[in-house]
Each structure stands twice: as C-alpha cells, then as structure tokens.
C-alpha positions as MATLAB code, in Angstrom:
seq = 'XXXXXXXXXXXXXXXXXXXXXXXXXXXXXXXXXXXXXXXXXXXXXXXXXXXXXXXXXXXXXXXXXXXXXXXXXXXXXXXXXXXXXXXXXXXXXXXXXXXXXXXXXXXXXXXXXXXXXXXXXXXXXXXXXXXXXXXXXXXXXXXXXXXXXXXXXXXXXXXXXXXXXXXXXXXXXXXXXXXXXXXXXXXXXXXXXXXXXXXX';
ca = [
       0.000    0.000    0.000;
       1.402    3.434   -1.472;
      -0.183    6.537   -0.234;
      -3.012    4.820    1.307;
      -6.355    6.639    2.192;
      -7.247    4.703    4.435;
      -9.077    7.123    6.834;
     -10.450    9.635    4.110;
      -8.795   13.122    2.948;
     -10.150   16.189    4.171;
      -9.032   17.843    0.382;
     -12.408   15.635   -0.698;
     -14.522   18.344    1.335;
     -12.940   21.319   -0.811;
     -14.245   19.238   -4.403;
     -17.688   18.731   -3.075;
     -18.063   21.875   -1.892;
     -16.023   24.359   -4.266;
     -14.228   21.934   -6.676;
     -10.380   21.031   -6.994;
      -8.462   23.197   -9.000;
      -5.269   22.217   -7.046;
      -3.740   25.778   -7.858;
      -5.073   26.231  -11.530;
      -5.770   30.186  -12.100;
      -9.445   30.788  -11.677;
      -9.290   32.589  -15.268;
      -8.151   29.562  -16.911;
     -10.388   26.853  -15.296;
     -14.056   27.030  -14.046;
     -14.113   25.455  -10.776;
     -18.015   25.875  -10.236;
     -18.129   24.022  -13.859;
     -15.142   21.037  -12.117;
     -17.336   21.271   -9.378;
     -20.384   19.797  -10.813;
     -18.234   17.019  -12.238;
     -16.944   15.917   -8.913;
     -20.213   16.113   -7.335;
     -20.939   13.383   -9.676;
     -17.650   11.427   -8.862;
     -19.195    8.751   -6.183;
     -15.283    8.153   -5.120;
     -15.607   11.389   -3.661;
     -17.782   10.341   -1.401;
     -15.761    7.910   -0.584;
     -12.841    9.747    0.412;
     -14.635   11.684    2.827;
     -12.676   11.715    5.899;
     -13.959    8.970    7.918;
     -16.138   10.502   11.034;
     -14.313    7.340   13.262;
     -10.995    9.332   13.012;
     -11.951   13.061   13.776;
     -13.503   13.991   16.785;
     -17.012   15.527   16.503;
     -15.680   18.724   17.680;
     -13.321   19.203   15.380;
     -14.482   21.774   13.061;
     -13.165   21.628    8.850;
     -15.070   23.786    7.623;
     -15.344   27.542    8.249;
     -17.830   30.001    6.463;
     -19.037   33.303    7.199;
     -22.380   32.218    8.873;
     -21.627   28.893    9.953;
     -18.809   26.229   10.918;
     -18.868   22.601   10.345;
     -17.642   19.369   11.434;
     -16.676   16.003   10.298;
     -20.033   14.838   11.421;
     -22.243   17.608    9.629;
     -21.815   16.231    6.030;
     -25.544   16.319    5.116;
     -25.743   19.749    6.414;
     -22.723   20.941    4.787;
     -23.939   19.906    1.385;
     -27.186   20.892    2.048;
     -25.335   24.656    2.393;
     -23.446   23.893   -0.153;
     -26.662   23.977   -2.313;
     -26.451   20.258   -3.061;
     -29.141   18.212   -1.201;
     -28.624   15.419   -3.411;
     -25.219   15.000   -2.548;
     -27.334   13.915    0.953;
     -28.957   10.683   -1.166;
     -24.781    9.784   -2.743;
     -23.257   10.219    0.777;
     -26.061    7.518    2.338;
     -24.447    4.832   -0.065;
     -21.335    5.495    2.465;
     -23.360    4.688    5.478;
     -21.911    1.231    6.087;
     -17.938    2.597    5.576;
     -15.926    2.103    8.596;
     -12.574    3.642    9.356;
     -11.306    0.392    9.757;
     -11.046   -2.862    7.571;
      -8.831   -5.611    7.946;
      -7.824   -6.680    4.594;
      -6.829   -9.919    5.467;
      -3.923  -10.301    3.765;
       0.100   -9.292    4.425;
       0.673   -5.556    4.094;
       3.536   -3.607    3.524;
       2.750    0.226    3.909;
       4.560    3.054    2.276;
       3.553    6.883    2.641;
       4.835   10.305    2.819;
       5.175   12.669    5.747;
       6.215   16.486    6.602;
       4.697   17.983    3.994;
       1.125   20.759    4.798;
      -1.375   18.982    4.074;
      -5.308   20.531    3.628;
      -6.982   19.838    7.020;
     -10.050   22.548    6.881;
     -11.045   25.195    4.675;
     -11.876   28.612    5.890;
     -13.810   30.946    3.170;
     -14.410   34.727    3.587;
     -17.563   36.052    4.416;
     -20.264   35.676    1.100;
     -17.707   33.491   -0.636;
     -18.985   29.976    0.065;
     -19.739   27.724   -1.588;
     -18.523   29.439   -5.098;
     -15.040   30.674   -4.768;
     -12.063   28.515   -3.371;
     -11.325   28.747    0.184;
      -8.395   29.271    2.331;
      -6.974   26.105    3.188;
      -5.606   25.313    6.315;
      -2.313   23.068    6.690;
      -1.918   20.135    8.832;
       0.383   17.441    8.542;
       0.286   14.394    5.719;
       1.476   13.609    2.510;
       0.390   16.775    0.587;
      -3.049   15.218   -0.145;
      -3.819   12.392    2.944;
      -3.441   13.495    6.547;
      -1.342   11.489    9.049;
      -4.240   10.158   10.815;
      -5.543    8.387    7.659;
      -2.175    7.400    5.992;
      -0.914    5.877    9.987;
      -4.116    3.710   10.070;
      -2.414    0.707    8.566;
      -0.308    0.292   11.650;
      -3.594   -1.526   13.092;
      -3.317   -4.124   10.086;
      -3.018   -7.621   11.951;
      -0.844   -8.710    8.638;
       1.471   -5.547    8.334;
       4.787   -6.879    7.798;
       6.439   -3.624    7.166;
       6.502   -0.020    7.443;
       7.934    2.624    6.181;
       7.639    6.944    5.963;
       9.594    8.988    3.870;
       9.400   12.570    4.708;
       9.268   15.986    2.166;
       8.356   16.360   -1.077;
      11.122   14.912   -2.805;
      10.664   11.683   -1.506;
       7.375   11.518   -0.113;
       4.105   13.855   -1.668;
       1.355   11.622   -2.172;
       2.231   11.528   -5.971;
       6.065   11.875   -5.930;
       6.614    8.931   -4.094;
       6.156    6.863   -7.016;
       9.032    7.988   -8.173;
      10.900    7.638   -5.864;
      14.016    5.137   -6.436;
      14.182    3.885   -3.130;
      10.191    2.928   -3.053;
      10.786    1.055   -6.413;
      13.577   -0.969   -5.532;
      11.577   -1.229   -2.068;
       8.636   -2.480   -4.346;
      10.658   -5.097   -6.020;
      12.363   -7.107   -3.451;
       8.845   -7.471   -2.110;
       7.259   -8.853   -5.012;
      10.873  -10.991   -5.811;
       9.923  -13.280   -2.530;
      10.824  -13.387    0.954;
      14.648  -11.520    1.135;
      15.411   -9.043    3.618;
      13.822   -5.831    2.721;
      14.441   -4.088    5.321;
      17.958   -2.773    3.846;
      16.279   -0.816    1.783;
      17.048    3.359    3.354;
      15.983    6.576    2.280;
      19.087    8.360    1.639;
      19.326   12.116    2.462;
];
C-alpha cells in the first residue's frame, strides 16, 4: 500500500463543496463548472474523511455564517446547495474507518509535507469561490491520521515513511528510487527488505 487513504482526505470536502483546481488560475479553469463534475464522482464520497478518526468537535469547515464538522456532512452539502449530494453520501453509510484486509501488508507513505486539514472561506464566498486552506500534517493530499491507520493491520509486515516532497508527496513517491527498488524485493519473494534506506 502506497499513499493509502485509508481514513479519508479532508481535500475531498474542498471538491464537493467548491471543486479542486489544485492551484489552476481561476481565469483559466471554471471550478463551479469542475465542481459539478466531482459532485458526480461517487469516489468522492468515498474519500470523505472517515467521522471514526476526527472527533465531533473538530471543526473543517469555516464560512461566514456557519462552521462545520466532520459529522455535519448532510448539512454541509445541504449549504453547499447540493441536497442530493445527501442521497450519494447515504451509499457510504456502512464505511468504517477500519477494515482488515486480510492479507500481508507492507505500507509506504509520505510525511512532513502541509497537508489541507479545513477550509476557511471569507464572508459571502462559500460555496462558489475557493477557500483558504488550512495546513496540517500528511502527505500533501492524505493526513497522518488516515495514511498511519495501517499500523492496526493484523498482517502488516512492514513499514515505512519517507518525509518531504522529494521523496514523499502523495504523488512523488512513485518515483521515488528507493520505493521502487523497495517495491521489487517485495514482489521478488521473501529476502530481507528491510535494507532498503531513504538516503538524504
């Protein structure tokens, strides 16, 4: 497992709500237009950050007129002006924060890198305009707390983090030399991959 969400991504909310332009100029892309793509998108839904992992007081989401938490979903895209975004999130009822695959698991991720983990938007700006996003740590797209949540895997056999954007952003990592070689001693068979080090 590379750059697992295992716990959800709080960079979903910003999609659902706004749409993910990643830093695209405004000028150049529509995001209200990307938006009603991704509302469509039922992965979306499913990388919600799972409520199991945030505490209900936690609040994401900031607006001018009201806050919201990891447990307010329905509300939120009620707000947001999509109530049927309440009927795609119900097919997520049944997803829990935890699910033992079952099978041996070697987890690789990122880390040390500000990672989206709420949105704030100015006063009469939501839900239309992008939002001010507030950094927490991750890979650059999966928080900590969802990325760390194969360390509860009965099966893990090995774990490893490899920190900054060089190495270890949520896409970059594939990239990186060590995680390939990594990758290949694992699928060669049983020899010793643990002298496999991140070099600095």
């Amino acid at each position: 497992a590379i750059s697992g969400v295992f716990g959800g991504s709080v960079k979903s909310l910003r999609a659902l709500v706004s749409g993910e332009i990643e830093s695209i100029p405004r000028v150049l892309v529509d995001a209200n237009a990307v938006r009603a793509f991704q509302r469509s998108f039922q992965s979306i839904y499913w990388l919600l950050p799972r409520k199991q992992l945030w505490p209900k007081d936690e609040t994401v989401v900031f607006t001018g007129d009201k806050n919201y938490t990891k447990h307010q979903y329905e509300e939120l895209l009620e707000d947001a002006g999509f109530p049927l975004g309440k009927d795609i999130l119900k097919t997520t009822d049944q997803m829990s924060a935890f699910v033992e695959p079952g099978v041996d698991v070697y987890c690789i991720h990122g880390s040390d890198i500000p990672t989206a983990a709420g949105f704030r938007w100015k006063p009469n700006y939501f839900p239309d305009y992008q939002p001010y996003q507030i950094d927490g740590p991750g890979d650059g797209t999966v928080n900590k707390r969802s990325l760390e949540l194969c360390k509860q895997f009965k099966r893990l056999k090995d774990y490893k983090v490899y920190p900054g954007i060089k190495y270890g952003e949520h896409m970059q990592i594939l990239l990186n030399p060590d995680v390939i070689e990594y990758v290949k001693r694992i699928i060669s068979g049983p020899s010793n991959t643990d002298d496999v080090q991140l070099d600095f």
